[in-house]
DSSP file (Angstrom, degrees, kcal/mol; ACC not computed):
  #  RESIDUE AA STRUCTURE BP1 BP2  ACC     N-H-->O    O-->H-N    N-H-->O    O-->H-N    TCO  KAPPA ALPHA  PHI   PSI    X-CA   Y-CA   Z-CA
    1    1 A X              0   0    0      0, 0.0     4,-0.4     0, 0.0     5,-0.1   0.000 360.0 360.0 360.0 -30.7   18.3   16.3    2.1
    2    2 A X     >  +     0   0    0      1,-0.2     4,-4.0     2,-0.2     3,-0.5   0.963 360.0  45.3 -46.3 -58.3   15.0   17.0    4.1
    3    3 A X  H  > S+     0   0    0      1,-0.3     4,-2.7     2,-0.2    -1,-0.2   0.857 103.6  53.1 -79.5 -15.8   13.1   17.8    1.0
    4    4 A X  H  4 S+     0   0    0      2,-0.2    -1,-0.3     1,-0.2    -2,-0.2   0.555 115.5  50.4 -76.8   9.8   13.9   15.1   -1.4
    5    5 A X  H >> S+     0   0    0     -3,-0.5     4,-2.7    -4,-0.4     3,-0.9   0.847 105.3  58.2 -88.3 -52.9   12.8   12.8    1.7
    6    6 A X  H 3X S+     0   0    0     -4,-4.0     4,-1.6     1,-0.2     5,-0.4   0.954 106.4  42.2 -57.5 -54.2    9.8   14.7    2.0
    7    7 A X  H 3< S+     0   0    0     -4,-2.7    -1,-0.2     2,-0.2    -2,-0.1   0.325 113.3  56.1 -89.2  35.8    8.5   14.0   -1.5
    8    8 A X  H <> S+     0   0    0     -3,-0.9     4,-2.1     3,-0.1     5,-0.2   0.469 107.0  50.3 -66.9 -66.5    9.6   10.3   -1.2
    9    9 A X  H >X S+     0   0    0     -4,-2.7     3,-3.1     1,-0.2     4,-1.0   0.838 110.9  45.8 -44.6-104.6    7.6   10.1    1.7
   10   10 A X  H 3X S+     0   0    0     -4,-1.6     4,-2.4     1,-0.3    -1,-0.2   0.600 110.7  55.5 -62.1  -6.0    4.3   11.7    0.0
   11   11 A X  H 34 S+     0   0    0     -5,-0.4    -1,-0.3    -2,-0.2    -2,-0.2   0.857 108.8  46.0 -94.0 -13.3    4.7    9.6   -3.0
   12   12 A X  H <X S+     0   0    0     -3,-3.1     4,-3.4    -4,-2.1     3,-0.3   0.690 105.4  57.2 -22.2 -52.9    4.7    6.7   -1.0
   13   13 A X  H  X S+     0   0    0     -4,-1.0     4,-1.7    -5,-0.2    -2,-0.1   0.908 111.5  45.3 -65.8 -41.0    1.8    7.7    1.0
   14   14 A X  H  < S+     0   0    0     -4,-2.4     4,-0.2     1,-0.2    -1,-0.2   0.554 114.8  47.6-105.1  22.7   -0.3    8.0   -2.4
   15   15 A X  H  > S+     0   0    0     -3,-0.3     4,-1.2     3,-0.1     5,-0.3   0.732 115.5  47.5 -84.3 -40.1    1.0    4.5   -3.9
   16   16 A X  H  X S+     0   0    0     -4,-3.4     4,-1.1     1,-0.2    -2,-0.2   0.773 111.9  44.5 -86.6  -6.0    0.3    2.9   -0.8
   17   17 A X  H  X S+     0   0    0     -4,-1.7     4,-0.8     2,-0.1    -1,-0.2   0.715 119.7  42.1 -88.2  -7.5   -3.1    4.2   -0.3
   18   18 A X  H >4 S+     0   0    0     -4,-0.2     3,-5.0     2,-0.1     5,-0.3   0.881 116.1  51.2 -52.4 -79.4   -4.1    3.5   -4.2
   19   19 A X  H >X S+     0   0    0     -4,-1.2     3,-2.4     1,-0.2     4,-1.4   0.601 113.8  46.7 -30.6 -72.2   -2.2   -0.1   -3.9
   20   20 A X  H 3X S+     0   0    0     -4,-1.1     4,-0.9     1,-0.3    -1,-0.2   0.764 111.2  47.4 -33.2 -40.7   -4.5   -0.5   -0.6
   21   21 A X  H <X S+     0   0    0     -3,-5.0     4,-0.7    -4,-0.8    -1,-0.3   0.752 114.6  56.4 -79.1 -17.7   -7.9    0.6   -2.3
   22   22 A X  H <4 S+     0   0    0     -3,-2.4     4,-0.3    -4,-0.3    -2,-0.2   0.308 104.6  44.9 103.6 -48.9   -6.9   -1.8   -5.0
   23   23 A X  H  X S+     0   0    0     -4,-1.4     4,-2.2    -5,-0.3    -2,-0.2   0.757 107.9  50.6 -65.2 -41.6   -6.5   -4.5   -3.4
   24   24 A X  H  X S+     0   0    0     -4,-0.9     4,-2.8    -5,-0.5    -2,-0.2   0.959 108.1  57.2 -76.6 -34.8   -9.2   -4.6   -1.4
   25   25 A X  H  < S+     0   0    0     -4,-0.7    -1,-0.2     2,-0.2    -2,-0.1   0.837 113.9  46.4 -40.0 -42.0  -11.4   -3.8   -5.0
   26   26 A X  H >>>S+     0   0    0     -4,-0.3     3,-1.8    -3,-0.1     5,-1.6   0.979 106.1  58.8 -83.1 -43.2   -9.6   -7.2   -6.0
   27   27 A X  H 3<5S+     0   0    0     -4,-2.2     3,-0.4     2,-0.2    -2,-0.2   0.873 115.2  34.3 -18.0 -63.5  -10.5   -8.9   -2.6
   28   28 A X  T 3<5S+     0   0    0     -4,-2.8    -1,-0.2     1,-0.3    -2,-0.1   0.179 112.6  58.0-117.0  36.2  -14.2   -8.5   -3.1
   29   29 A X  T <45S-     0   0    0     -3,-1.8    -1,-0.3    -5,-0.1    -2,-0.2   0.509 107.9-126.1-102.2 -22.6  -13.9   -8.9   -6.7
   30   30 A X  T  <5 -     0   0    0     -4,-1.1     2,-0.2    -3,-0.4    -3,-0.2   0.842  47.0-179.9  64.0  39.7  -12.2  -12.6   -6.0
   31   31 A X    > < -     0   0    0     -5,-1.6     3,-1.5    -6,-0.1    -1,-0.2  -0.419  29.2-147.2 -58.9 109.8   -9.4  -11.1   -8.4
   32   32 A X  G >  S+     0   0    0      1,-0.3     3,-1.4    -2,-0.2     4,-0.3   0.502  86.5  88.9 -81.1   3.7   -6.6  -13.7   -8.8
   33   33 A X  G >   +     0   0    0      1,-0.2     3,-2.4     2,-0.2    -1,-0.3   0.922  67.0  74.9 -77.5 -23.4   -4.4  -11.0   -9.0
   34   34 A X  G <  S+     0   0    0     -3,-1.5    -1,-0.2     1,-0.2    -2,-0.1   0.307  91.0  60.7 -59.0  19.8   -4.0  -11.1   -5.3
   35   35 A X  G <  S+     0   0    0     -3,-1.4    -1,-0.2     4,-0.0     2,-0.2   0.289  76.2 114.4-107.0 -17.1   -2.0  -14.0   -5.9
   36   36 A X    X>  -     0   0    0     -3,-2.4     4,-2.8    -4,-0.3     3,-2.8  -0.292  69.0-131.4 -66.9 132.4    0.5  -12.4   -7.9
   37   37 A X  H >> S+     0   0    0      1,-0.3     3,-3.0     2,-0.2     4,-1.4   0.920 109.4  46.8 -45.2 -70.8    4.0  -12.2   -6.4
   38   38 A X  H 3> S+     0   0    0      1,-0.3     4,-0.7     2,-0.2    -1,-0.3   0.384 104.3  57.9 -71.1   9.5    4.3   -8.7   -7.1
   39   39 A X  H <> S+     0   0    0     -3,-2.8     4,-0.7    -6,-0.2    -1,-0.3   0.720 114.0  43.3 -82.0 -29.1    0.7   -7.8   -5.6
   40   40 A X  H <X S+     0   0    0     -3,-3.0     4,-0.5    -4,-2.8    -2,-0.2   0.966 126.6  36.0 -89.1 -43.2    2.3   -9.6   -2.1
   41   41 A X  H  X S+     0   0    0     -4,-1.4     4,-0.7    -5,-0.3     3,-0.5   0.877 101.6  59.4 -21.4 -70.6    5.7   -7.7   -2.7
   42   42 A X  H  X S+     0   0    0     -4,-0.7     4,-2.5     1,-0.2     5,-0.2   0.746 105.5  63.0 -72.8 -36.0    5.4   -4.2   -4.1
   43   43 A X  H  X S+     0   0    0     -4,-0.7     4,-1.7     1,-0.2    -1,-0.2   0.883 108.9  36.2   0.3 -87.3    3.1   -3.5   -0.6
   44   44 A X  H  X S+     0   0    0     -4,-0.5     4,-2.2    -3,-0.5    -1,-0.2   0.718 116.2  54.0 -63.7 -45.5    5.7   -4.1    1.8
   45   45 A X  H >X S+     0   0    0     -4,-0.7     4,-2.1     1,-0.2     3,-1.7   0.988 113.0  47.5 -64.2 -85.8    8.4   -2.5   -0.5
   46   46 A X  H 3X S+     0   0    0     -4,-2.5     4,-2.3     1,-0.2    -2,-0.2   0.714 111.6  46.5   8.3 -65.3    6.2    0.4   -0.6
   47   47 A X  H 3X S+     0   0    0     -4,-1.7     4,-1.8     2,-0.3    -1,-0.2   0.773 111.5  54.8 -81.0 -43.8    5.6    0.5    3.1
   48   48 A X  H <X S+     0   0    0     -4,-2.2     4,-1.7    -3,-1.7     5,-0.3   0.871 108.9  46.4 -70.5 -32.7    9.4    0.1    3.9
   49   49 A X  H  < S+     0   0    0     -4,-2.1    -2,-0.3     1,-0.2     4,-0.2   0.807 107.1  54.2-103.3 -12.5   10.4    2.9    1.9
   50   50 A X  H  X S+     0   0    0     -4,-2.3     4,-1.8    -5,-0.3    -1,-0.2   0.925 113.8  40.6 -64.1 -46.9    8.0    5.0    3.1
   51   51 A X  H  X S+     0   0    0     -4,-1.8     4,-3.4     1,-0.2     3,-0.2   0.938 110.6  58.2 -42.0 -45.6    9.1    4.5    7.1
   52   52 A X  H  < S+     0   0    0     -4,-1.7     4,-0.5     1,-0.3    -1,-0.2   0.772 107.7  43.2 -89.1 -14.3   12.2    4.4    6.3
   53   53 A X  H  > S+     0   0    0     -5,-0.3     4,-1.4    -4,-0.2     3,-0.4   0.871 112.1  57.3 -82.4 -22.3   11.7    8.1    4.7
   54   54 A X  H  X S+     0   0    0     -4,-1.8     4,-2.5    -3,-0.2     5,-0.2   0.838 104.6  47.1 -75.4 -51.7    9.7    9.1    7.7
   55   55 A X  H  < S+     0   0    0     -4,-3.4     4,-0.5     2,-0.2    -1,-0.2   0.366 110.5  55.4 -92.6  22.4   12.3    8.3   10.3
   56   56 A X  H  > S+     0   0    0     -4,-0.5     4,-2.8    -3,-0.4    -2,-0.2   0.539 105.1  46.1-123.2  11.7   14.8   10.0    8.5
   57   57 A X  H  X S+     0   0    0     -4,-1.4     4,-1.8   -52,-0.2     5,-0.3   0.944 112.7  53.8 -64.0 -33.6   13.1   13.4    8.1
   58   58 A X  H  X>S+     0   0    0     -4,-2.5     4,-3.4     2,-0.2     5,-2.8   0.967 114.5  43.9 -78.4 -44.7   12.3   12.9   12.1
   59   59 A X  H  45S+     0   0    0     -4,-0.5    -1,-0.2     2,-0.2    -2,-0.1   0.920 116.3  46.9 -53.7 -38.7   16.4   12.4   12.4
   60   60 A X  H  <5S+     0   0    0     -4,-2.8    -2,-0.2     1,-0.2    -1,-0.2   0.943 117.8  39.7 -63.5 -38.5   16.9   15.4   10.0
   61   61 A X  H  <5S-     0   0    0     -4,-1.8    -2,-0.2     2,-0.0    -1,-0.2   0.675 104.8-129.7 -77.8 -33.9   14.5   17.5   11.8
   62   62 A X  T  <5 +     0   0    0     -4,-3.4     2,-0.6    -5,-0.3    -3,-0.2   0.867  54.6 159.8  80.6  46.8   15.9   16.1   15.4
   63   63 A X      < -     0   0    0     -5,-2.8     2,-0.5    -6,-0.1    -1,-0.2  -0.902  28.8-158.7-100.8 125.0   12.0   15.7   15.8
   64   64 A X    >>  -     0   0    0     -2,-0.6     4,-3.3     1,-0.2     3,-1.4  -0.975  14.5-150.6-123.0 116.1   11.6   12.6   19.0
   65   65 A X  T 34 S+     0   0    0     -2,-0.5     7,-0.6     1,-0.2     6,-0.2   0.822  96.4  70.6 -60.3 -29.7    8.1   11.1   18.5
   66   66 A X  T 34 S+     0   0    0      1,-0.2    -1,-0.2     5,-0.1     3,-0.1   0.781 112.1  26.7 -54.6 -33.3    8.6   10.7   22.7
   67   67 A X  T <4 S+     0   0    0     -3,-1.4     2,-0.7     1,-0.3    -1,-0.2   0.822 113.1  66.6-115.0 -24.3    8.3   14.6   23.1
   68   68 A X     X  -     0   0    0     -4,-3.3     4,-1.1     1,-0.2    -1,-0.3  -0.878  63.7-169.1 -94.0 118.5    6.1   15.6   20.0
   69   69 A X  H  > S+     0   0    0     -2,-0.7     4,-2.8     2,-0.2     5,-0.2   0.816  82.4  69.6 -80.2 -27.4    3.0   13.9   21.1
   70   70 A X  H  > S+     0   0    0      1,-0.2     4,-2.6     2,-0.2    -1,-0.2   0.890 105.4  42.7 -35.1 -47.0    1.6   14.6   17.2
   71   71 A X  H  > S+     0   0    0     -3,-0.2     4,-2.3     1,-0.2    -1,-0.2   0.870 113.3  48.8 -81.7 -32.6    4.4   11.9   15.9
   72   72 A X  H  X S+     0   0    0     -4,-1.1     4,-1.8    -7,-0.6    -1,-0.2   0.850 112.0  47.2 -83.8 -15.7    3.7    9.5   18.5
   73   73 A X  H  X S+     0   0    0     -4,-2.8     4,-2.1     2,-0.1     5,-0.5   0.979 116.3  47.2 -74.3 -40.1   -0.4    9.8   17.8
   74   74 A X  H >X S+     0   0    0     -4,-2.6     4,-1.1     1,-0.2     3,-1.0   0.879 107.9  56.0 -50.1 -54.7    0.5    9.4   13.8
   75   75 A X  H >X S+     0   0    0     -4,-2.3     4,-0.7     1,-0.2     3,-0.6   0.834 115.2  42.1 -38.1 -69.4    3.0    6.2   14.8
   76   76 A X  H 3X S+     0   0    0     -4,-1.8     4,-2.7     1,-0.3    -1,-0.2   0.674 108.3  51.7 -52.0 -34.7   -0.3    4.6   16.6
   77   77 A X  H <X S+     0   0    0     -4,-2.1     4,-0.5    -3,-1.0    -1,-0.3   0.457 108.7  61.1 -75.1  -9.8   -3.0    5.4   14.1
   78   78 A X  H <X S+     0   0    0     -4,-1.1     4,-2.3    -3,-0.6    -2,-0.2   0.836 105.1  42.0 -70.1 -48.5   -0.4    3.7   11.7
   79   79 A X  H  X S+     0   0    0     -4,-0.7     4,-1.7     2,-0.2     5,-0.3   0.943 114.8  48.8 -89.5 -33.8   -0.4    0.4   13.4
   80   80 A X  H  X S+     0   0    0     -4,-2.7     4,-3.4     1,-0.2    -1,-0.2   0.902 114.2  51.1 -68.9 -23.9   -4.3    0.4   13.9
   81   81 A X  H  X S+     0   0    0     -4,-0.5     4,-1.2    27,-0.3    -2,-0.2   0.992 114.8  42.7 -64.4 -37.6   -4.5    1.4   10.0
   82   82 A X  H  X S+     0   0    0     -4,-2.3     4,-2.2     1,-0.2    -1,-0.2   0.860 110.3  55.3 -71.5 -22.9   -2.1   -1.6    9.1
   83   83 A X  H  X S+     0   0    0     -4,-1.7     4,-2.0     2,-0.2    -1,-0.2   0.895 113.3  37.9 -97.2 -51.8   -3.7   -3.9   11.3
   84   84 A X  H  X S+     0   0    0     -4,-3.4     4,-0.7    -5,-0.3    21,-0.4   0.685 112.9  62.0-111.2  44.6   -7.3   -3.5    9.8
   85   85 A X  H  < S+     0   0    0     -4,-1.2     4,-0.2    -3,-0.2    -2,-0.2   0.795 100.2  49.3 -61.5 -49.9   -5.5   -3.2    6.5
   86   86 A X  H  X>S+     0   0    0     -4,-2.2     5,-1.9     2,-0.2     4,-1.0   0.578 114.1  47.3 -93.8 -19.4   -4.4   -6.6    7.1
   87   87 A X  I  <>S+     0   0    0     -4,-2.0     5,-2.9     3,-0.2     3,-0.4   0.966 112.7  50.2 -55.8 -52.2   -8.6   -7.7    8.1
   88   88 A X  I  <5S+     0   0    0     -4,-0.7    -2,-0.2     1,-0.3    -1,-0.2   0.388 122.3  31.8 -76.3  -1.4   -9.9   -6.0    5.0
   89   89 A X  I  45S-     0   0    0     -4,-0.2    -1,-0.3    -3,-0.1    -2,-0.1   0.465 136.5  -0.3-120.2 -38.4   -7.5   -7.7    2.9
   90   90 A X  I  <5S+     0   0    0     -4,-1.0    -3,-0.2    -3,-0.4    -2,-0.2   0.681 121.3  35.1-149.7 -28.4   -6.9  -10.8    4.4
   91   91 A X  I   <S+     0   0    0     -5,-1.9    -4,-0.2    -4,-0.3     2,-0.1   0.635  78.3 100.1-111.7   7.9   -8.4  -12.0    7.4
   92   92 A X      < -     0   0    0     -5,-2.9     6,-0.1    -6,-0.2     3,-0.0  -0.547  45.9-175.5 -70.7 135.0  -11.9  -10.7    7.5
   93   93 A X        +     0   0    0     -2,-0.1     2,-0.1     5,-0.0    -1,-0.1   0.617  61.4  67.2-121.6 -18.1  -13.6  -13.6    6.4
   94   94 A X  S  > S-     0   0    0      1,-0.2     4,-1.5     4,-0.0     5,-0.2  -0.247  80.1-130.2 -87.2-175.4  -17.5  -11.9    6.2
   95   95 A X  H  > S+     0   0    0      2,-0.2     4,-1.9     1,-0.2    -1,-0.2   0.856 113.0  56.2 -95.2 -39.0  -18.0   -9.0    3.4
   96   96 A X  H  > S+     0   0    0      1,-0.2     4,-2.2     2,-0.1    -1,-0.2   0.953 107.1  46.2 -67.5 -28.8  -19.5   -7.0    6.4
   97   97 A X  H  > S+     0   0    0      1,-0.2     4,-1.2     2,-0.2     5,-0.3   0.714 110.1  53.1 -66.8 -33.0  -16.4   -7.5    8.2
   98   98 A X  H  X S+     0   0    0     -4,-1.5     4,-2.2     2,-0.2    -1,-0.2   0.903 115.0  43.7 -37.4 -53.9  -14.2   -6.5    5.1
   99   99 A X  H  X S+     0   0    0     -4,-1.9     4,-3.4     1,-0.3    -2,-0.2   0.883 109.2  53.0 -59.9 -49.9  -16.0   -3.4    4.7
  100  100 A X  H  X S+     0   0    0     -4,-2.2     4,-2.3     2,-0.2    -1,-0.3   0.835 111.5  46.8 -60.4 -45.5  -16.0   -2.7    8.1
  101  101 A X  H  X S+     0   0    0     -4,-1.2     4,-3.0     1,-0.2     5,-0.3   0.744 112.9  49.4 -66.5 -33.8  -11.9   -3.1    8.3
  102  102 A X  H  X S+     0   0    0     -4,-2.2     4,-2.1    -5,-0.3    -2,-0.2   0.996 106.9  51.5 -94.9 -30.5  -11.3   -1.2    5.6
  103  103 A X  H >X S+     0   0    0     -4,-3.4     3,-1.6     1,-0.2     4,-1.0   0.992 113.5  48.4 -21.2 -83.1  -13.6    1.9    6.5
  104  104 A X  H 3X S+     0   0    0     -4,-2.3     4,-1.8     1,-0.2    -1,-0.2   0.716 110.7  51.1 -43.6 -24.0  -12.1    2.0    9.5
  105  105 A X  H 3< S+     0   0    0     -4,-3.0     4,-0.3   -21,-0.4    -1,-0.2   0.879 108.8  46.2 -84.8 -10.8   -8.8    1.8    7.8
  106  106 A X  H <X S+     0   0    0     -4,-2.1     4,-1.1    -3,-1.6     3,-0.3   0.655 112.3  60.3 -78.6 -19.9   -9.3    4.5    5.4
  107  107 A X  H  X S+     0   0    0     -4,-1.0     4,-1.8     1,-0.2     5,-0.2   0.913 109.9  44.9 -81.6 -52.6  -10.8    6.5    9.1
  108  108 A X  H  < S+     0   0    0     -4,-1.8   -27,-0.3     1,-0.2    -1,-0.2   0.318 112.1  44.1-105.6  11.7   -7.5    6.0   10.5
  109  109 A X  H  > S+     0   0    0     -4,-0.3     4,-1.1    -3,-0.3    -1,-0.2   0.430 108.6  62.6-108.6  -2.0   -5.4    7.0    7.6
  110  110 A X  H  X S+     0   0    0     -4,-1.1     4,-1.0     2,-0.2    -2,-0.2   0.886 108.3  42.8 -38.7 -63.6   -7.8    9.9    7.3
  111  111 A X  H  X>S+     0   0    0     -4,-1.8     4,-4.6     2,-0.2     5,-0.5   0.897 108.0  58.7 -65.0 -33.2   -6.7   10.9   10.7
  112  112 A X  H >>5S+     0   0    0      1,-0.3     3,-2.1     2,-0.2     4,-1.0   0.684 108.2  44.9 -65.0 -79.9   -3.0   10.3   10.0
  113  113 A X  H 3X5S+     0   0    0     -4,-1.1     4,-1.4     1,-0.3    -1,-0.3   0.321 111.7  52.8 -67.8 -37.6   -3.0   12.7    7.2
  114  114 A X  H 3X5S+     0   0    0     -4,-1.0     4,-1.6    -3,-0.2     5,-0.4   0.802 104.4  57.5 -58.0 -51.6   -5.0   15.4    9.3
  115  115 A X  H XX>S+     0   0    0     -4,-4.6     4,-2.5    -3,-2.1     3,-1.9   0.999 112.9  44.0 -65.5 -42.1   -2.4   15.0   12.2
  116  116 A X  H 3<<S+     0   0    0     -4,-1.0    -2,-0.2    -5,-0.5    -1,-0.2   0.832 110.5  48.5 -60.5 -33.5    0.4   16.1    9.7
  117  117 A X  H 3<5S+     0   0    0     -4,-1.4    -1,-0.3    -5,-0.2    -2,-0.2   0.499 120.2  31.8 -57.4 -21.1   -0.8   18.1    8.4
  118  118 A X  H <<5S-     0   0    0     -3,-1.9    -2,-0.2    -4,-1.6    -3,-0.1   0.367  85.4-134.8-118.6 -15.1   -2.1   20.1   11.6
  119  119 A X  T  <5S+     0   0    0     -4,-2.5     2,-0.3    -5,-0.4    -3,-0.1   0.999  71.0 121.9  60.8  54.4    1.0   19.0   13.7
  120  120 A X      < -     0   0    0     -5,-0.6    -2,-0.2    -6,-0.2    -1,-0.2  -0.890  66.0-146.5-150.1 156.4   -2.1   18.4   16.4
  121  121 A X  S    S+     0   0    0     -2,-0.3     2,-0.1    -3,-0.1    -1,-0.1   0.791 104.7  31.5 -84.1 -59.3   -3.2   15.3   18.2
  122  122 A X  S >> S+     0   0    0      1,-0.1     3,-4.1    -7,-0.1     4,-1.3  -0.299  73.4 156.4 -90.2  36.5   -7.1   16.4   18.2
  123  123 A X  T 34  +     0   0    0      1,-0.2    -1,-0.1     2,-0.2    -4,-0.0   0.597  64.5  60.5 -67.9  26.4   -6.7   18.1   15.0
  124  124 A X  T 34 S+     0   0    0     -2,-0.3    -1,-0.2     2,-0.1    -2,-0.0   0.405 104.0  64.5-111.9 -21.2  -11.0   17.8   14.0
  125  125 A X  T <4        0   0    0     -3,-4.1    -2,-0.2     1,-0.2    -1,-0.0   0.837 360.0 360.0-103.6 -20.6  -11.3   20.0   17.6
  126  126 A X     <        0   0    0     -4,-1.3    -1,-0.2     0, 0.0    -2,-0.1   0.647 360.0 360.0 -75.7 360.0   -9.6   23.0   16.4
């Protein structure tokens, strides 16, 4: 069950970082497709079914984000990517400020992908 989870999980990870570059291309295009129901949906759907594939490889694996500090940095670099997902997309109101939110979110899903890959907190220092 682990591995069909796993590649649920990574095909998640690389709709929801297209959808994300994709929006934000429509953002500072002024693209009325970000008005579209199933642009505000398919996100969230996305985003749910990846978590919800994530905690239950950590259940199959008996993996506790509390004692592997690795999962608990990814959890946190999660919420600062969603949160200036949610500038560059929607409440950044200047074009530098877009820019700026979405660098940085692309920075911090940069990292997440480096901690999973390295099972490491610091993984840039090894």
């Amino acid at each position: 069950m682990y591995l069909p989870l796993k590649h649920l999980h990574l095909t998640c990870i690389t709709l929801s970082i297209v959808f994300f570059v994709t929006r934000f291309y429509w953002r500072k295009q002024n693209s009325g497709m970000l008005q579209k129901k199933w642009v505000k949906i398919l996100p969230h759907t996305i985003d749910t079914v990846l978590l919800g594939s994530a905690i239950g490889m950590a259940i199959i694996a008996s993996i506790n984000p509390f004692e592997q500090h690795w999962l608990a940095a990814k959890i946190l670099a999660l919420l600062a990517y969603i949160l200036a997902g949610t500038f560059a997309i929607k409440r950044a109101q200047s074009a530098h400020a877009q820019n700026l939110s979405f660098a940085l979110a692309l920075a911090c899903f940069a990292y997440i992908l480096m901690v999973a890959i390295s099972k490491q907190v610091a993984p840039f220092m090894n």
